[in-house]
Every structure is written in C-alpha cells, then in structure tokens.
LUMDREN-672587 format. One record per residue (C-alpha): residue number from 1; residue in three letters; x, y negated, z negated. Coordinates in Angstrom, 1 decimal, padded with zeros to 4 digits. Layout:
# residues N
NUM Ala X Y Z $
...
END
This chain:
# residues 396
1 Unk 084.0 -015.6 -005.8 $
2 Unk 085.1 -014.9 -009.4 $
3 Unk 083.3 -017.5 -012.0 $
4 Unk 086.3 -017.9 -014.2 $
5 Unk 086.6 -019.3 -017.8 $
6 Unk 089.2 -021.8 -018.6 $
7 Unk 090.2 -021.8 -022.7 $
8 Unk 092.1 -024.3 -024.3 $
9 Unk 092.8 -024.9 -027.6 $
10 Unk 095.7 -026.3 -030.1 $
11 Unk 095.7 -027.1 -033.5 $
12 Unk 096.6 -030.3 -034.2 $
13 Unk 096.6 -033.5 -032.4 $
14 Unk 098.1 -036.7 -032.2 $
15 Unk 095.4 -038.2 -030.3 $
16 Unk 096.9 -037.6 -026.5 $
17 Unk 095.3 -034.2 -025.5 $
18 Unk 098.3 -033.3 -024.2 $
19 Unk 098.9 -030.0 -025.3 $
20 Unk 095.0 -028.8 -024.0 $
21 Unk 095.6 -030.9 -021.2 $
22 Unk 098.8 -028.9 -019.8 $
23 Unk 097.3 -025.5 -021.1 $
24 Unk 094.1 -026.2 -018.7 $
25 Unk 096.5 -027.4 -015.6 $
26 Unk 098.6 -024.2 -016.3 $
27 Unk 095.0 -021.8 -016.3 $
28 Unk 093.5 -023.7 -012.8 $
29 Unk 097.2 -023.1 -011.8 $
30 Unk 096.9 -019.1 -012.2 $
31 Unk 093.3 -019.3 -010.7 $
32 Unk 093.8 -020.9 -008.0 $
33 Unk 096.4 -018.3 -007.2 $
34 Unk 094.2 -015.7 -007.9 $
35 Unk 091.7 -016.9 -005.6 $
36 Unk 089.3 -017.6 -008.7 $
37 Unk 086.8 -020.1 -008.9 $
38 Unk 086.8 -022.6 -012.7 $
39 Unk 083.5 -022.5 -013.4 $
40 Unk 084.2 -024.8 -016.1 $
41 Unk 087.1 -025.8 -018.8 $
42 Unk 086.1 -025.0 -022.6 $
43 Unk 088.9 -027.0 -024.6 $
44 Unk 088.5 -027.4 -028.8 $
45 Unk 091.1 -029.6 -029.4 $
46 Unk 092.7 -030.0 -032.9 $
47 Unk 090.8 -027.2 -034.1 $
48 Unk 092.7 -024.5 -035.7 $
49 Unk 091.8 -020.9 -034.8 $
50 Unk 093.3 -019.2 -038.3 $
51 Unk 090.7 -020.8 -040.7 $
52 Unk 087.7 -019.4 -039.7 $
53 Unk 086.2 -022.8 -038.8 $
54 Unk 083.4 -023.0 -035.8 $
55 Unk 084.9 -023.4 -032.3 $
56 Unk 082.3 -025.4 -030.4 $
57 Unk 083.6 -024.6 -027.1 $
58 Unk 085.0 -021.5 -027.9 $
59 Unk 081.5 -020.1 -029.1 $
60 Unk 079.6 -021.8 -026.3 $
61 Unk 082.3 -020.0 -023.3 $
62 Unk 081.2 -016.4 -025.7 $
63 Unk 077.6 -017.5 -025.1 $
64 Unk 078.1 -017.7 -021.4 $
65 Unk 080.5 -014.9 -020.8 $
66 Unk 077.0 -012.6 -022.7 $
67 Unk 074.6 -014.6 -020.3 $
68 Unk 076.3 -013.2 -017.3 $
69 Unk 077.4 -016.7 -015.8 $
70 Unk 080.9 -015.9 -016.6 $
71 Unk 082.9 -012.9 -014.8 $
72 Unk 086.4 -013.7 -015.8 $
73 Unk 088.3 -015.9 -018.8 $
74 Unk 091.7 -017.3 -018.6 $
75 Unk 093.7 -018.5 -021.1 $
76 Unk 097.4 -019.9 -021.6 $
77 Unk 098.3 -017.4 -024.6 $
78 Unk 096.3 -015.0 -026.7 $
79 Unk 097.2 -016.7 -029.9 $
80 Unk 095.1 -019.9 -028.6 $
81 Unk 092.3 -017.4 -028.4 $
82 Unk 092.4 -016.2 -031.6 $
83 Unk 095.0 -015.4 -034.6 $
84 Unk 092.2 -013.3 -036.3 $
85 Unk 092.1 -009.5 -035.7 $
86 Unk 088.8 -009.7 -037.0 $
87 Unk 087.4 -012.6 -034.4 $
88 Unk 089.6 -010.4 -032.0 $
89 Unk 087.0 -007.9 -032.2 $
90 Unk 083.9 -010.3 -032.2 $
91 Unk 085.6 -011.2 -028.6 $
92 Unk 086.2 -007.5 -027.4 $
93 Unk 082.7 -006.4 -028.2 $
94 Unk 081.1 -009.4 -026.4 $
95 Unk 083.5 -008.8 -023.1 $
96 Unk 082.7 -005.0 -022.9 $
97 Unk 078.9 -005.9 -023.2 $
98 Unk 079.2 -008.6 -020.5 $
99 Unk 080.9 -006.1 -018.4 $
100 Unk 084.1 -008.5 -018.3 $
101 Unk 086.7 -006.9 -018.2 $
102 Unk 089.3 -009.2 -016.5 $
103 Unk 091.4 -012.0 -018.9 $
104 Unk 094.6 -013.4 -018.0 $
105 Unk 096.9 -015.2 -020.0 $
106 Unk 099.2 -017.3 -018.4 $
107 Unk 101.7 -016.4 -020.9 $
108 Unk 102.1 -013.0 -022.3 $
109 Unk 100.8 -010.5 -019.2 $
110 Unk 097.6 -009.3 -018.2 $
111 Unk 095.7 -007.5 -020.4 $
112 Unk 092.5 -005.0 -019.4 $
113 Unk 089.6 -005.4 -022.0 $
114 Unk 088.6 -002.4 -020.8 $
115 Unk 091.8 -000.2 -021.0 $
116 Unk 092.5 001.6 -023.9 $
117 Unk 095.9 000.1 -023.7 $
118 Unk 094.9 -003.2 -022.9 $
119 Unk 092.8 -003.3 -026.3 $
120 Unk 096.1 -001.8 -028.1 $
121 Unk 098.3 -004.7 -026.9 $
122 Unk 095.6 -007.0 -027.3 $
123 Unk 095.3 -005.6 -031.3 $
124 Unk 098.8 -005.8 -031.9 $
125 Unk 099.3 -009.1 -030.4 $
126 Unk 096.0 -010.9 -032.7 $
127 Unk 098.0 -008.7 -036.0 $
128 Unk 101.6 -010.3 -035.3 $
129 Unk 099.9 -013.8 -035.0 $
130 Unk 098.0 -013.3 -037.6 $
131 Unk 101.1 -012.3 -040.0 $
132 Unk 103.1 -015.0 -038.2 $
133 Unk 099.8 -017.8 -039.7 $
134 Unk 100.3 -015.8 -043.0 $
135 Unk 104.2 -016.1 -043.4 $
136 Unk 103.8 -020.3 -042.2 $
137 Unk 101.6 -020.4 -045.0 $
138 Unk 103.5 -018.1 -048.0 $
139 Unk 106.7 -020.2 -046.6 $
140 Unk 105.0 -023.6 -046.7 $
141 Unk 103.4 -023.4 -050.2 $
142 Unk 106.7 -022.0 -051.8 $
143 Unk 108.7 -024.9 -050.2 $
144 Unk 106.3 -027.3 -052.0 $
145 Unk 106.0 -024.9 -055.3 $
146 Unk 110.0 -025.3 -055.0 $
147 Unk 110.1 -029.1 -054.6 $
148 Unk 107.3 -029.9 -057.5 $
149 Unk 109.4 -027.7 -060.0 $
150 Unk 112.5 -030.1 -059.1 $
151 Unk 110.1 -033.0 -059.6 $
152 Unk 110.9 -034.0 -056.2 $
153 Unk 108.2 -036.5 -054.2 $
154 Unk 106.3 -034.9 -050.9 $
155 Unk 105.6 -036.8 -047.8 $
156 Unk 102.4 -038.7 -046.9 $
157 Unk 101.9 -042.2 -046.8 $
158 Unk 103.8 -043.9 -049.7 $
159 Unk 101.9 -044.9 -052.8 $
160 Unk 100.9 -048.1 -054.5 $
161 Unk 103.4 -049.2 -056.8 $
162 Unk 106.3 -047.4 -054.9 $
163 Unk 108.6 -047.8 -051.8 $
164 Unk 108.1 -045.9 -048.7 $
165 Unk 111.2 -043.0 -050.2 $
166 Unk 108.1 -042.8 -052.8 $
167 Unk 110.9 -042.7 -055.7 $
168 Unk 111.9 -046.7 -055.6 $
169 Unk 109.3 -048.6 -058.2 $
170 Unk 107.9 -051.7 -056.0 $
171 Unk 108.1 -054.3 -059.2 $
172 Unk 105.3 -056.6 -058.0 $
173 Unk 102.7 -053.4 -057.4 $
174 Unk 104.2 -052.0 -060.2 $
175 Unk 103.3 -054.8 -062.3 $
176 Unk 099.8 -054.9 -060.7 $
177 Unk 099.4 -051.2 -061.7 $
178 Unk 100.7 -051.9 -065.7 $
179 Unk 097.7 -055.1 -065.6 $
180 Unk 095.3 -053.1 -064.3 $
181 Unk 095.8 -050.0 -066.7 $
182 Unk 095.8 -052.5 -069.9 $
183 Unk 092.6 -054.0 -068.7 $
184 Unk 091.2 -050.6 -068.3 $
185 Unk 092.1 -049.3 -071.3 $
186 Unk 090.4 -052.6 -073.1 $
187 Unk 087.5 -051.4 -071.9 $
188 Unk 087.3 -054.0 -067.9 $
189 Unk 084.7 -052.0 -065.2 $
190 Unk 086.3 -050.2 -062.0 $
191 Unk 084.1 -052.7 -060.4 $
192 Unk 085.5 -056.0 -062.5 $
193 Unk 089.1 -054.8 -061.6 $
194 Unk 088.3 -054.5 -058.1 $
195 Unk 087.0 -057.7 -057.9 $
196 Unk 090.0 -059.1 -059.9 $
197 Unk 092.3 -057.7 -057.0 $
198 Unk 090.0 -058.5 -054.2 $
199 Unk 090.6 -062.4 -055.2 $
200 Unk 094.2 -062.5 -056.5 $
201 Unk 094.8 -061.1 -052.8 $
202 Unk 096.5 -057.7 -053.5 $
203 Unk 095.7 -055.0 -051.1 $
204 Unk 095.9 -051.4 -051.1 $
205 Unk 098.7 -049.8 -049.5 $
206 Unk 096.3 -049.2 -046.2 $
207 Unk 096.2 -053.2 -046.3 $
208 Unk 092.3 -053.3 -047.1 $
209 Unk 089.8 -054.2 -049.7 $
210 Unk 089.6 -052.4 -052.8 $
211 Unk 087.3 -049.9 -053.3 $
212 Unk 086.6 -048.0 -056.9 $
213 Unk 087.2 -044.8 -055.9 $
214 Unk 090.7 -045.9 -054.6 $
215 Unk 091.2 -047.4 -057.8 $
216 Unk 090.0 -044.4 -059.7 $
217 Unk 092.8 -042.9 -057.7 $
218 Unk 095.4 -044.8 -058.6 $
219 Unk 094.7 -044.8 -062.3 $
220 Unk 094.6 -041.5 -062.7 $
221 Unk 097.8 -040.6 -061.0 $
222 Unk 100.1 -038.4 -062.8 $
223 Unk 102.9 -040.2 -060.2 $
224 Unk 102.5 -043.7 -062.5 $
225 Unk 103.6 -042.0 -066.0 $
226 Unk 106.6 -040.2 -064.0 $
227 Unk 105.1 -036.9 -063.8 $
228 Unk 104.4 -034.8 -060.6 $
229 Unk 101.7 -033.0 -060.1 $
230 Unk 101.4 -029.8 -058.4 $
231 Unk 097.9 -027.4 -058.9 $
232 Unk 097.1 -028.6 -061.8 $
233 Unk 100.7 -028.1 -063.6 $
234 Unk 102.7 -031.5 -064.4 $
235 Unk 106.6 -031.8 -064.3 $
236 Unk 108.8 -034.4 -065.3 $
237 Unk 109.7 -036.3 -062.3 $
238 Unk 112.5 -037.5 -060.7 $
239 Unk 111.2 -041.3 -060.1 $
240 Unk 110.7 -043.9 -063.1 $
241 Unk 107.5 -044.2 -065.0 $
242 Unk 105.6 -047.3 -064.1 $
243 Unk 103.6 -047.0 -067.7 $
244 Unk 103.8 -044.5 -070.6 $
245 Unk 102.5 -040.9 -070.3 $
246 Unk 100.4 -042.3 -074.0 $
247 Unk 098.5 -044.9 -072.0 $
248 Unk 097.9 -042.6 -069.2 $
249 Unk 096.5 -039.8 -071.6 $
250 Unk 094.5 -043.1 -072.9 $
251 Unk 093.2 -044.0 -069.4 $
252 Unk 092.4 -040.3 -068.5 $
253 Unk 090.3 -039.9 -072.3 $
254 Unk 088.2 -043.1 -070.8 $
255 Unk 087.7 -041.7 -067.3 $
256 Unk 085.7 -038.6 -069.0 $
257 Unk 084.3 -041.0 -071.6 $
258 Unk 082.5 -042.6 -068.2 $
259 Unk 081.8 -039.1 -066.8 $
260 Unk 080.1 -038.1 -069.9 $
261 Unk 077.8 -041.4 -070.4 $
262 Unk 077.8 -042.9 -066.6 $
263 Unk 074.9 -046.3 -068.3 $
264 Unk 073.4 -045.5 -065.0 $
265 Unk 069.3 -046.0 -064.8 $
266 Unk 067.4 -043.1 -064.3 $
267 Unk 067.4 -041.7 -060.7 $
268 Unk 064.0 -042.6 -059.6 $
269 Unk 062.8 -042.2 -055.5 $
270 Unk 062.9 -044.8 -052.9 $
271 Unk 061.2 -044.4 -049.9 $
272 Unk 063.6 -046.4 -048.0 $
273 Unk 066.6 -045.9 -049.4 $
274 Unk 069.4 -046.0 -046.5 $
275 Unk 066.8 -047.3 -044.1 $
276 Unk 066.8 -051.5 -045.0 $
277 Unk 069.2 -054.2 -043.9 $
278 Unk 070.1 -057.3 -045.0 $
279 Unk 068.2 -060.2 -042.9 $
280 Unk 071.1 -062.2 -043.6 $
281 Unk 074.3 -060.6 -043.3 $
282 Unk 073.2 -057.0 -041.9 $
283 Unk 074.5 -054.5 -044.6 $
284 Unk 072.5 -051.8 -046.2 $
285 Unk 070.5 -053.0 -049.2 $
286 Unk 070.5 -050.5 -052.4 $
287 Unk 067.8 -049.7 -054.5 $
288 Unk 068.0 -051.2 -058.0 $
289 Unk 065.9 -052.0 -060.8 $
290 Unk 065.1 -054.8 -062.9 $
291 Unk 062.6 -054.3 -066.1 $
292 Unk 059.6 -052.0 -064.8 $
293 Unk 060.0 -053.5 -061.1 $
294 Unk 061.8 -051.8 -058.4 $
295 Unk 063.6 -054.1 -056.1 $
296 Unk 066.1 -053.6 -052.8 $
297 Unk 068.8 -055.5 -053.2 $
298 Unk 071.8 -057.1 -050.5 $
299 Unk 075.0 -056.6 -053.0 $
300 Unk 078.5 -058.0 -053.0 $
301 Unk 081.4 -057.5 -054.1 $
302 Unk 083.6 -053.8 -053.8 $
303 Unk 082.1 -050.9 -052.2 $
304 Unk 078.8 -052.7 -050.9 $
305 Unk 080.5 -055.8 -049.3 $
306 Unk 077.3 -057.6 -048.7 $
307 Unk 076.4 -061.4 -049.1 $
308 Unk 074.4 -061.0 -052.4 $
309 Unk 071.3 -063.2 -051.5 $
310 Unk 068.7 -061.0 -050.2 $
311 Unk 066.3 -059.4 -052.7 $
312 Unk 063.0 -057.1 -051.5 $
313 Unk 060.3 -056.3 -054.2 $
314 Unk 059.8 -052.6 -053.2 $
315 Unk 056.3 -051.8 -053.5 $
316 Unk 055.1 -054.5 -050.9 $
317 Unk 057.9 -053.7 -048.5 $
318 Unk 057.2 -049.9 -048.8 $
319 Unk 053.6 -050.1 -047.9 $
320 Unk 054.4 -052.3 -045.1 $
321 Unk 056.4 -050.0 -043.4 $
322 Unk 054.6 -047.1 -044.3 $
323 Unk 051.4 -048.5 -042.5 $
324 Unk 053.6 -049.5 -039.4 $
325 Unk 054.9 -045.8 -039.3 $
326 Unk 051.8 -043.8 -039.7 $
327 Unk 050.2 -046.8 -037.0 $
328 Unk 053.0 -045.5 -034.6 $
329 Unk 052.6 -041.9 -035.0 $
330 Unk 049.2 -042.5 -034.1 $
331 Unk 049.7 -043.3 -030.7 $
332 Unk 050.3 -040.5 -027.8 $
333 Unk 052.8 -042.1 -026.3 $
334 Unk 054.9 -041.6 -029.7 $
335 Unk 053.4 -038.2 -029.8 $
336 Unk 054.7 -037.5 -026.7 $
337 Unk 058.5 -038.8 -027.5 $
338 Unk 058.7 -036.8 -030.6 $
339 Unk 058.1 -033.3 -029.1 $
340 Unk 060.7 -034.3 -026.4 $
341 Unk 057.7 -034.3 -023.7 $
342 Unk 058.7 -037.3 -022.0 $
343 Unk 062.3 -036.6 -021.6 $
344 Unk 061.7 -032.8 -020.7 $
345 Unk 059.4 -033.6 -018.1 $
346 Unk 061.9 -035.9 -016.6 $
347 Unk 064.4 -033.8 -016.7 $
348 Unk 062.3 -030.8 -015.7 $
349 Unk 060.8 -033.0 -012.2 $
350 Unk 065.1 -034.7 -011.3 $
351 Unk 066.1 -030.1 -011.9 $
352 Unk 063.0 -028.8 -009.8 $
353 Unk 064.0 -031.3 -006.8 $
354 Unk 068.0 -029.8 -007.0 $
355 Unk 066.3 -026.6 -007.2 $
356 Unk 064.3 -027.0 -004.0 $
357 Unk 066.9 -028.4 -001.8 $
358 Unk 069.3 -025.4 -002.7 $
359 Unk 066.7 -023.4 -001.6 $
360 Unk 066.2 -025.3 001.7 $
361 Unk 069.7 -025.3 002.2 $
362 Unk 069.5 -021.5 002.3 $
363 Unk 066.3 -021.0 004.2 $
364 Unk 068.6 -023.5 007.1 $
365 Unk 071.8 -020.9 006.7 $
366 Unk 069.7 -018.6 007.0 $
367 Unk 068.2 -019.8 010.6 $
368 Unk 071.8 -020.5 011.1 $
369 Unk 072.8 -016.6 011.2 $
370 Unk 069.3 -015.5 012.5 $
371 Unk 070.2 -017.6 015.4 $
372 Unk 074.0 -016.5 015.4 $
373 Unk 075.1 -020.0 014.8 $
374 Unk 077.0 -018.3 012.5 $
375 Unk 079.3 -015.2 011.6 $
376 Unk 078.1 -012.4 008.6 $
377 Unk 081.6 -014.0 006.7 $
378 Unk 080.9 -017.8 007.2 $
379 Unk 077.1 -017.1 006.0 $
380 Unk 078.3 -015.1 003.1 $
381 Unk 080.8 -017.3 001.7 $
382 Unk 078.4 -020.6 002.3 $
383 Unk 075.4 -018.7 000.6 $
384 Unk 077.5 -017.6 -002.4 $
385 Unk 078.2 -021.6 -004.1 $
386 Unk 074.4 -022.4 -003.2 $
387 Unk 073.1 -019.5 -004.9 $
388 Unk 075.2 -019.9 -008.1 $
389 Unk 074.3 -023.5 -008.1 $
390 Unk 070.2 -022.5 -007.6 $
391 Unk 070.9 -020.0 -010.6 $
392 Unk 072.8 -022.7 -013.3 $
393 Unk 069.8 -024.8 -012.5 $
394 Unk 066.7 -022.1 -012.9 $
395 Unk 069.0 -021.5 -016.3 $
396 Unk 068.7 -025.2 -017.8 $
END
C-alpha cells in the first residue's frame, strides 16, 4: 500500500475553505483510483506560496516525506505547490533523498521526480508561474501608479468623513473631522478628543469606540486636505477637501512635535506588567507612577477601557506574588509539570498500550497463517495497516 500525501493550498480565503476543500476531494479522488492509501491531508489555507512566507503544513508534509513515512504526494496543480523555482528545488532535493519519486497532480500530468524530463517540465512549469506572480504584480502596481496620478480613490472600506464612492464628502463626519483638527491644532490630547467623540456618540466607520491610533489615522490623512497619496508622492485629488492643505501641514508639524518630546515618564521595569487584572471589572491594569511611588492602575477611558477605580501600590503586590511563585516552584509536583513529566508520561503509558495491542494483533495473524486459517495474500495485506500503525506510534 502506497502512503500518499495529500497538498492543498490557496491563497486567499473568504472564510469557507472551499477552494482547499475541493482541491483535497479531487487528490483522494486520483488516489483512490490509483489504489493509494491518504495517509493524511496537509492543507495551508490562505497562505500564499510566492512570498516566501512559512507553510506550516507544507514544511511539516517535507519533514515526513525525509522521515520515510511518506512514499508518494499528490497534489491538484504544481502552482499550489510552489511558484518559486528556488523552493522548487528545496522540494526536488528532499524527494530524490527520500527516494520518492512518484507525485501526481491532478491537473497538469504526471511528472517523474526522478526523470530527467520530469525535473525539466517540473522547472519550466515553477518559472512560467513564477513570471505569471511577477506580471500580476508589475500589472497591479501600475494600475494603482495609474489611478493615484489621476487622483482617482482606490477601494477598501470607505473612510471617515466620506461616502462609500469614497469621493462624496459625508457633511456631518466631515464636520466632525474640521472640530477635531481645530482642537488639535489648539493644542487638545489624542486622548481628550477621543474621549470628546466617545461621549458625543460618534463612531468610527467600523461602528466602534475610538481609539488614538485610529484618530492619529484620520488626522493625518492626506485624503482630508484633497490630496491622494501614493508611496510617499501626493496628488491633487479628484474629491473635495474637507480642511485646508495649511491646517493639515499644521497638524502634521504637531504630530512630529509629539514624536520628538512624547512628556512620557521614564521607562522604568515592572515585574508584572501584563500579568494583573482588575478585581473589579477584569481588564489589564498598567503600570504608572505617581511622585517616587510606583502604582498599577485600572484605567478608563480610550484604548484601556477599564472602570478607573482600582489602584495597586506595586512594591507590596510585587513581593506578594513573587513569594507565591518561588513557594510553587518549590514543590515537585510543579517541578514535574514544568519539564512536561506529567503529561509525557501519560501520553507515553495511553501510546505504549496502542503499541502492544498492535503487536498482539500480529502475533494472533500470525497464528492465523501458521495454522492456515489464512492465505499468504489475506495475511499480507492485514499485516501491512497494523505494522504502519505500530511504526506512527514507536515514532511519537
């Protein structure tokens, strides 16, 4: 029986599967007809295979196919393999040390790992997809070089201040966007505004709270003042300015004001930072300080979003815990969970007992055909499963 590798991938996703899913129905579908056995299905789904980005399941099915637990992959079409010559290779050179040397495709032929020819097709096949990536790419960024020149919007979810044709000025959110840029430029806090548009009720497009990154966002948009910008080069655009490109130059000069002289404290270390929750309403508290005394603190208000009436002196808190911990890691029993001992010998006792009743179930086919209960052909193809089965588990 062939152990056969099933590969699906696809690049992007709408959440379904479906494109993996029929991919790995077609592959069982040429198995099966082949008389193969799927030895498992290795699908990375929404994962592109022309940025060089790690392929889980891709990498793990390589891993196998060198282990020797693998004797054959199948896959729909080479470019869901790979669109890199380069990776191309990677796959060659761990197929001809495995000794594979039969992959199918279920579309575009069989191809021979091991044949000269094979490779050649194989080679030529990764180069066309590969071009075919490049040309998408040199055709894609010249259609959005062409549209930024004629100050034309691109899509995406439509922005605050603007209609959903992105070139239609909303006049209530544009009037949000002219308050909040006044106030800005008077000198108001990211965090004040947010505030300000957390109570008045005005959401963000996404129909949440406001956050200050979001707002940093939206007042520093080149889209507000009428321009578009495209890699760092602005255009007159074809839409309305919501304020002047003057105030927006004034906004910008004090965004790198703030950059420059941030009237943060000094970073100092917490030993809990991250770690402490509010008793009250559950949310992380952050580290602050107040005079010489270092507190943890339950904050409200935009981009903490807790209740505001917890406070922690940190010294106190910070020995408490510390004790507790180094208490713990006293124990063997803790001892024993952070090494993995507990779980491993579990695991180890549950795989030993599969391992032993594969073996049983051999030494009783065995009897079987001593005792010619059973043909050479029945006993071969009942002993072949077991013994791949008694195999995986010596493996894990």
């Amino acid at each position: 029986m062939v152990r056969v590798a099933v590969y699906a991938r696809i690049s992007s996703d709408d959440g379904t599967a479906l494109g993996v899913t029929r991919q790995v129905e077609d592959c069982h579908r040429l198995a099966e007809s082949l008389g193969w056995e799927v030895a498992e299905d290795y699908i990375d789904n929404d994962v592109s295979a022309s940025t060089g980005k790690r392929r889980p399941a891709y990498e793990r099915m390589l891993d196998d196919v060198r282990d020797g637990y693998r004797d054959a992959v199948i896959v729909y079409h080479l470019d869901r393999l790979t669109r890199r010559p380069i990776e191309l290779e990677h796959f060659v050179d761990v197929m001809t040390a495995a000794g594979v040397k039969q992959v199918k495709f279920v579309s575009g032929g069989d191809l021979d790992v091991g044949n000269g020819d094979g490779l050649l097709v194989m080679r030529v096949q990764a180069a066309v997809a590969a071009n075919e990536t490049a040309t998408k790419s040199r055709r894609v960024k010249r259609k959005m070089d062409e549209i930024a020149v004629a100050g034309r919007p691109h899509g995406g979810i439509r922005p605050f201040g603007f209609e959903a044709d992105r070139v239609t000025i909303r006049p209530d959110e544009a009037e949000v966007l002219r308050q909040i840029v006044a106030r800005f430029i008077a000198g108001e806090s990211y965090r004040s505004l947010c505030t300000w548009l957390d109570e008045a009720g005005i959401k963000t497009v996404a129909g949440g709270p406001w956050t200050t990154s979001t707002l940093r966002s939206n007042l520093g948009s080149a889209r507000i003042a009428g321009l578009r910008d495209h890699r760092g080069q602005l255009t007159k655009a074809v839409w309305e300015p919501i304020i002047s490109e003057a105030d927006r130059d004034k906004v910008l000069a004090r965004m790198e004001a703030a950059k420059a002289n941030p009237g943060r404290r000094t970073p100092r270390r917490y030993l809990l930072s991250g770690l402490l929750r509010c008793g009250k309403c559950g949310t992380r508290l952050y580290s602050a300080t107040r005079g010489e005394r270092r507190r943890y603190v339950c904050m409200s208000g935009p981009d903490h979003g807790g209740c505001g009436k917890l406070t922690v002196v940190a010294p106190p808190m910070e020995e408490l815990v510390a004790a507790a911990v180094l208490y713990r890691l006293d124990t063997p029993e803790l001892a024993d969970a952070l090494t993995g001992r507990s779980n491993a010998a579990a695991e180890s006792v549950a795989l030993s007992d599969a391992l032993a009743a594969d073996r049983e179930q051999l030494d009783e086919l065995a009897a079987l055909y001593a005792s010619k209960a059973i043909s050479t052909r029945e006993w071969m193809a009942a002993r072949r499963p077991i013994e791949d089965r008694a195999s995986d588990t010596e493996r894990r």
